[in-house]
Each structure stands twice: as structure tokens, then as C-alpha cells.
C-alpha positions as CSV (number, residue, x, y, z in Angstrom):
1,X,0.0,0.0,0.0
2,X,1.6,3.1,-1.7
3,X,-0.9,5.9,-2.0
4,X,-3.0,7.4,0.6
5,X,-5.8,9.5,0.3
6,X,-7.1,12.3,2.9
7,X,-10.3,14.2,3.7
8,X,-10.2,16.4,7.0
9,X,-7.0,18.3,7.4
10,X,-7.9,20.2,10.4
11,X,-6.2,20.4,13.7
12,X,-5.6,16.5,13.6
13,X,-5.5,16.1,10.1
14,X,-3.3,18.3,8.8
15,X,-0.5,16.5,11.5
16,X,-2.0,12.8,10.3
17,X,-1.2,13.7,6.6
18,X,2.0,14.9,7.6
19,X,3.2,11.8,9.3
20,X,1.9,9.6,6.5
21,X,4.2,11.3,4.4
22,X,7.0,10.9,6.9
23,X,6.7,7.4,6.7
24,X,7.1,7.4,3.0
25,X,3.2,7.2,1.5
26,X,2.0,9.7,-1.6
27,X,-0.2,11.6,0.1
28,X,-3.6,12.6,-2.1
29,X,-5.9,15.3,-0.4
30,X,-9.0,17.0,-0.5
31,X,-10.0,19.6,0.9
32,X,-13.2,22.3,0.4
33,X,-10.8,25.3,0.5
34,X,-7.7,24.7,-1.3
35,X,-5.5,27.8,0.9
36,X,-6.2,25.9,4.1
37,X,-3.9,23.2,2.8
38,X,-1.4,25.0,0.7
39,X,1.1,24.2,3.1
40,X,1.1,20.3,3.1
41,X,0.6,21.0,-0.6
42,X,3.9,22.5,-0.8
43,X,5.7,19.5,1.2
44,X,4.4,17.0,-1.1
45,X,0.6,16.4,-0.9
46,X,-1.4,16.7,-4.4
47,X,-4.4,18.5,-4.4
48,X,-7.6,16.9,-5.8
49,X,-10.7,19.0,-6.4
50,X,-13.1,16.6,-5.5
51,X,-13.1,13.9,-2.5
52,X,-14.2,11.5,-5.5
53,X,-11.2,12.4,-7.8
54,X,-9.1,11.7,-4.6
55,X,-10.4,8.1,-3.6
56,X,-10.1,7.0,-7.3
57,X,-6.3,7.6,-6.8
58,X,-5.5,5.7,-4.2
59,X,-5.6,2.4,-2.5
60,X,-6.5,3.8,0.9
61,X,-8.7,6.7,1.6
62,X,-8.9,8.2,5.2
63,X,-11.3,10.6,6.8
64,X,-11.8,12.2,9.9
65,X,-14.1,14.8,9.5
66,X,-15.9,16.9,11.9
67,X,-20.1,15.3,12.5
68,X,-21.8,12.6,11.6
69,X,-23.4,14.6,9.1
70,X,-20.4,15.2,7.2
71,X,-19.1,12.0,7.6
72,X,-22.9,11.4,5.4
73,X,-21.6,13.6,3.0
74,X,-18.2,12.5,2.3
75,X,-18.8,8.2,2.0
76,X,-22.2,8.9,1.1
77,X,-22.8,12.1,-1.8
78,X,-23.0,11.5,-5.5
79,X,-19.8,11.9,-5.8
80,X,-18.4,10.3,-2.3
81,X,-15.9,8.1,-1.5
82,X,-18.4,4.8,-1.9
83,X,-19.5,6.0,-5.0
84,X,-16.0,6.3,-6.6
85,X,-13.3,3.8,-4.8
86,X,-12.3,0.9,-6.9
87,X,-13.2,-2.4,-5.6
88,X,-10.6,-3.5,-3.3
89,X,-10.1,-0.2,-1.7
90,X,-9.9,-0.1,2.1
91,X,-11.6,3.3,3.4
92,X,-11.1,4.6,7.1
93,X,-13.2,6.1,9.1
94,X,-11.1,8.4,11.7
95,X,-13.9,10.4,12.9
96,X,-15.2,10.4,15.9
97,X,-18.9,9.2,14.8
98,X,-22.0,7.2,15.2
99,X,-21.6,3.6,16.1
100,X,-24.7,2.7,13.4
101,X,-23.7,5.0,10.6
102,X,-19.9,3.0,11.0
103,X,-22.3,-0.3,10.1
104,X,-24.0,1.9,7.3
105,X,-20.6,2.4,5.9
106,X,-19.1,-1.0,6.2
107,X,-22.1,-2.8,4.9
108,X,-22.4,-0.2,2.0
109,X,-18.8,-0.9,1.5
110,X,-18.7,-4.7,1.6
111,X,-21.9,-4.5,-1.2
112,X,-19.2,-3.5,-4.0
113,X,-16.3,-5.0,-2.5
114,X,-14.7,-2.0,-0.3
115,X,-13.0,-2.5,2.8
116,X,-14.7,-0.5,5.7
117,X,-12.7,0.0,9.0
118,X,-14.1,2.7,11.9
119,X,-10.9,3.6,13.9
120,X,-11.2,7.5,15.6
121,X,-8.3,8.3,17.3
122,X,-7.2,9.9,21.1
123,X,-4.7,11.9,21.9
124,X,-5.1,15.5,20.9
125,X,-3.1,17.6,18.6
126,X,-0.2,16.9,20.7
127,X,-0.4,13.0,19.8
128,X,-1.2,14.0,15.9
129,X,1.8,16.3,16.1
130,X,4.2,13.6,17.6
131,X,2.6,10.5,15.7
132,X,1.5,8.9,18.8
133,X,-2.3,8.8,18.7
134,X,-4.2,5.8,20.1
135,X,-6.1,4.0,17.7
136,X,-9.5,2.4,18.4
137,X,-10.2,0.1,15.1
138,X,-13.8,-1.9,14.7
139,X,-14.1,-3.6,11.0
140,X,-12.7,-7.3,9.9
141,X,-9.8,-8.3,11.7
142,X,-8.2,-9.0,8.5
143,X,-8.3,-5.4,7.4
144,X,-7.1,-4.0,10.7
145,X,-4.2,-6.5,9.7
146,X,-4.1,-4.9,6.6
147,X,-3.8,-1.7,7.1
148,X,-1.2,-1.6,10.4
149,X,1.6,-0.6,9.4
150,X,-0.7,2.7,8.2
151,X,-1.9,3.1,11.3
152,X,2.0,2.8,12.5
153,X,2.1,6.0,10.7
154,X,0.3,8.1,13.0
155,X,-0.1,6.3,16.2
156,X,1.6,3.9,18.8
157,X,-1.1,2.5,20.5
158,X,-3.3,0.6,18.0
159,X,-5.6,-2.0,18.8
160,X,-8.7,-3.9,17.2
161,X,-11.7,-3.5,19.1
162,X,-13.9,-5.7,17.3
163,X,-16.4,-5.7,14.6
164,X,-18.1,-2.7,12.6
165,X,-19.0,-0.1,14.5
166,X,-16.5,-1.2,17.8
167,X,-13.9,1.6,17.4
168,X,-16.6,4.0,17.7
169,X,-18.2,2.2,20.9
170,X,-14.5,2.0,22.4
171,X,-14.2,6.3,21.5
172,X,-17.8,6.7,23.3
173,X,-16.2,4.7,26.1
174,X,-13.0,7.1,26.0
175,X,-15.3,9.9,26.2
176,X,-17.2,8.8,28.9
177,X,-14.0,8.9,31.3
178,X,-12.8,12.4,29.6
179,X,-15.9,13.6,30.4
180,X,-16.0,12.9,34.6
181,X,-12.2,13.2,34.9
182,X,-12.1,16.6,33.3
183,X,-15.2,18.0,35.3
184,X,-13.1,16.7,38.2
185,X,-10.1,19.0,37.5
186,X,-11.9,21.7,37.1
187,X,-13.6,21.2,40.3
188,X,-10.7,20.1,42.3
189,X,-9.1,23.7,41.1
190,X,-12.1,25.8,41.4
191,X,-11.9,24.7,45.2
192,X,-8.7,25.3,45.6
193,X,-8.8,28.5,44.4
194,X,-11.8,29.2,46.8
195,X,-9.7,28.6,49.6
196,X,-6.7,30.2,48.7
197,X,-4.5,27.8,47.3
198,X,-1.3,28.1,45.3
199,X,-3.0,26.7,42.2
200,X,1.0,25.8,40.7
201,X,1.9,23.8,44.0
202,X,-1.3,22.2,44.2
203,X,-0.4,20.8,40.7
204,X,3.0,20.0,41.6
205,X,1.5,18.0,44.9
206,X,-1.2,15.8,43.5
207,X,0.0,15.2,39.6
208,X,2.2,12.1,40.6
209,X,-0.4,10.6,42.8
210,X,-3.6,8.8,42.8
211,X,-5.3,11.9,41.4
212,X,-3.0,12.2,38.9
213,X,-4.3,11.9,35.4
214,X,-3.8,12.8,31.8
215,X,-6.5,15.0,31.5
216,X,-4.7,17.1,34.7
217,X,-1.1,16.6,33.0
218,X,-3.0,18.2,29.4
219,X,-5.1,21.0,31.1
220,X,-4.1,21.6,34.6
221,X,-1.7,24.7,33.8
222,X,-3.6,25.5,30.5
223,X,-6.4,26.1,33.4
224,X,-4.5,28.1,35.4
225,X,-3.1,30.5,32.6
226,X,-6.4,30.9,31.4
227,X,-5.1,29.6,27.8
228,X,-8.0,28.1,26.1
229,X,-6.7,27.4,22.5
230,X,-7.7,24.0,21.1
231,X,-6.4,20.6,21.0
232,X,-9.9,19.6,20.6
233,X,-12.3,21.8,20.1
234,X,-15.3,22.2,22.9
235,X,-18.3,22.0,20.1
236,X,-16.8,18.6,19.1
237,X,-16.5,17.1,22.6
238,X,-20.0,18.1,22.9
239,X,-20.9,15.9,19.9
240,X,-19.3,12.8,21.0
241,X,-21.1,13.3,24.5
242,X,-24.5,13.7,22.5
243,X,-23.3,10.5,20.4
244,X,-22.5,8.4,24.1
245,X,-25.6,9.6,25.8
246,X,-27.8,8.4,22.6
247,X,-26.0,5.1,22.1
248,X,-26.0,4.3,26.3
249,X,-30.1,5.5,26.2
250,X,-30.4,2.6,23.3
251,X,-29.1,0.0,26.0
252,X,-31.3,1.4,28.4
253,X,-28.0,2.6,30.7
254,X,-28.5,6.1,32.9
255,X,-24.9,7.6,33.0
256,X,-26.0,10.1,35.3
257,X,-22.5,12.1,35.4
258,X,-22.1,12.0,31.6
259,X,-25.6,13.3,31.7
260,X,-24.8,16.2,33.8
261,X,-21.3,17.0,32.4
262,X,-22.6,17.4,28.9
263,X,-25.2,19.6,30.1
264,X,-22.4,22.2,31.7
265,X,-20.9,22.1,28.2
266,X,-23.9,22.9,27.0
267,X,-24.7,26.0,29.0
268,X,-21.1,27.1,27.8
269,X,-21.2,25.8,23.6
270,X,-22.6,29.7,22.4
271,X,-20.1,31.4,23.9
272,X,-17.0,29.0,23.9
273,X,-17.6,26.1,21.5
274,X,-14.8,27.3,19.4
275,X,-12.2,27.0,22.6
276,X,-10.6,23.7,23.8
277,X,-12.5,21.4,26.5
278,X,-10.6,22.8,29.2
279,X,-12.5,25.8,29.0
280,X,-15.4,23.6,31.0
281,X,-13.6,26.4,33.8
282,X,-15.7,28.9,32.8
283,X,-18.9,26.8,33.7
284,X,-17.3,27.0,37.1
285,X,-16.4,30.9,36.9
């Protein structure tokens, strides 16, 4: 597997492409506005005008998109990615999306004799950046096989989680503890704060203990600097919370905290959607 094509080169995708060109793959793109991508253009990426155009080139085609709706759109339109990869293609879902539409796709697929694999990703920009994204993969085992040494590409810890639609259940699970470990950062700090607190030597105390945590090692100081910039955007957080809350209502679950985390997102989304999930602060401000 030479050529790789790409749909989605935003804050993760733009890094993704990068480190698939690292490794050695020609890298095909599309993209709606051409000037976002100039710069990968110039290291080496060729430009295709349509998403179709681009999956007709390769023998891979990767997306990770922002909503389920445009996920629709790309696989989906009359001039998708199902309606124009050759038989024998092998098509990726990286986008954090909904478990049934990942069984849309890989039944659609496996009608004309695509390979369909859902594998969204953790790790934030910095894990884009530094090619060390986990990788949750639901499809054929066979493809996952497949395809590794792509994945190798952009990530270190990559596992199958099992069929169609199981990388997506194994993101919602993800989410899930994002979602109450975060909130409990930001509530830990607000405390301290309250009580007067040296927020920097309360980090330094509990980091390397049992409250320790990635989400504290990401955010902690970003929290106390008020630096809000994205690694992953707010408004798309709250998606995959609406996604987990709607898939755990199917199997008749009550996740009570998920429940009341996504709506203190929700309060903030007008205001600070485009800011990273750390800025869940402000619901405590």
C-alpha cells in the first residue's frame, strides 16, 4: 500500500497527513478550501478538487471529518468516497462518529467490495503532532491486519476493538472517562482557588499521585493561565457526549455524570464552542 488518500485536514489532520508522508506514502488530499492546505501541498501532498477524484487515486482513503453529518456527505454524496473507490479499496473512518452510521458504511462498502474499517483516534493535537495517537479500530480483523503498518504512521497504540461499528463504541467509552475526569479537575481547582491555594503547588502535589491523570497533566496549567486554545475543540466534545448519551439510552444505561457534564458544556457551547475542552472552567467561573 503506496498511496494514501485524505479528507479532513484540520487540527488532527493536517499532522496525520504529515506523518503519513514521513513514513514514506504519496499523500492525495482533499480539501473544500484549497489555501487551508497549501502548506502540506507544498511538502508534497497533491491536491484533488473533489473527494471522488481523490479516492479514485489511491488504495486507501482516510477521513476524519468533523459530524456525523459530514461523515454522510463525504462516504455517502453522488460523488463520495463509496460511489467512486475501486473495488478492493480499504476506506477509514477516523472520525469520531456514530456507532450505526460506522455499520452503514461497512455494509455499503462490503456490497461493492470495499474494505470499511471505523478507527477514531485519542490523543489530541499533541499526539497528531508527535505521531503517537491511540487508535481504536472496529471492522474485519483481517483489514485491521491490513492496514497496520498505516496506522503505525500516526499512532503507537493501536488495537482492534472488534467488529463494525466497535472503534466508535470503544471512543464513546473514552469519552465517557474524559468527560468525569475533566469536570473533576476543574472542580478540584475551582476549590482550591476558593480557599486560597497556590494553584501551581497544588499541581505540583497531587499530579504524581492517585489523582494524577492525563486529562490534569493536558489542562491543569492551560487552566491556570487561562489559555484556552484547542487541542480539541469544545463544540466537538460536545458531539461525542450527545453520540455516548444516545447510544447508552439505546441499551437502556442512565450515566448520570455523563448526563450532567454534557449539560455544563452545554450552557457554555454559544459562547466558547470554538475554545478547547478545558475551558469547562468557565462553567465554574
Amino acid at each position: 500500500m503506496k498511496k494514501i488518500g485524505f479528507v479532513g485536514l484540520g487540527i488532527m489532520g493536517k499532522s496525520m497527513t504529515r506523518n503519513l508522508m514521513k513514513a514514506g506514502y504519496e499523500l492525495h488530499i482533499f480539501a473544500r478550501t484549497r489555501a487551508k492546505v497549501e502548506d502540506v501541498i507544498r511538502e508534497g501532498a497533491i491536491f484533488h478538487p473533489s473527494v471522488g477524484e481523490c479516492v479514485e487515486e489511491v488504495e486507501a482513503m482516510i477521513s476524519i471529518v468533523g459530524y456525523p453529518a459530514d461523515v454522510e456527505e463525504v462516504y455517502f454524496g453522488e460523488k463520495g468516497i463509496l460511489n467512486s473507490a475501486k473495488p478492493g479499496t480499504y476506506v477509514i473512518d477516523m472520525t469520531t462518529s456514530s456507532p450505526k452510521l460506522a455499520k452503514r458504511i461497512y455494509e455499503s462498502a462490503k456490497e461493492k467490495g470495499i474494505h470499511a474499517l471505523d478507527a477514531p483516534v485519542t490523543g489530541g493535537d499533541t499526539g497528531a503532532k508527535n505521531g503517537t495517537l491511540s487508535i481504536l479500530v472496529g471492522g474485519d480483523k483481517a483489514d485491521y491486519e491490513a492496514c497496520h503498518a498505516v496506522f503505525e504512521a500516526m499512532g503507537t497504540n493501536i488495537n482492534y476493538e472488534g467488529g463494525p461499528g466497535c472503534g466508535q463504541h470503544t471512543k464513546m467509552a473514552n469519552q465517557i472517562m474524559i468527560a468525569g475526569t475533566l469536570s473533576g479537575v476543574c472542580e478540584a481547582m475551582s476549590y482550591a482557588k476558593a480557599q486560597g491555594l497556590n494553584l501551581q503547588t497544588l499541581l505540583d502535589s497531587v499530579a504524581t499521585g492517585a489523582a494524577g491523570s492525563k486529562q490534569l497533566d493536558a489542562f491543569g496549567e492551560k487552566i491556570m493561565n487561562g489559555d484556552y486554545a484547542p487541542g480539541f475543540f469544545m463544540k466537538h466534545f460536545i458531539k461525542d457526549m450527545n453520540l455516548a448519551v444516545e447510544e447508552a439510552n439505546a441499551q437502556g444505561l442512565n450515566l448520570k455524570i455523563l448526563k450532567q457534564v454534557l449539560a455544563n458544556y452545554r450552557t457554555l457551547e454559544a459562547e466558547y464552542g470554538d475554545m478547547g475542552t478545558q475551558a469547562l472552567i468557565k462553567f465554574y467561573e
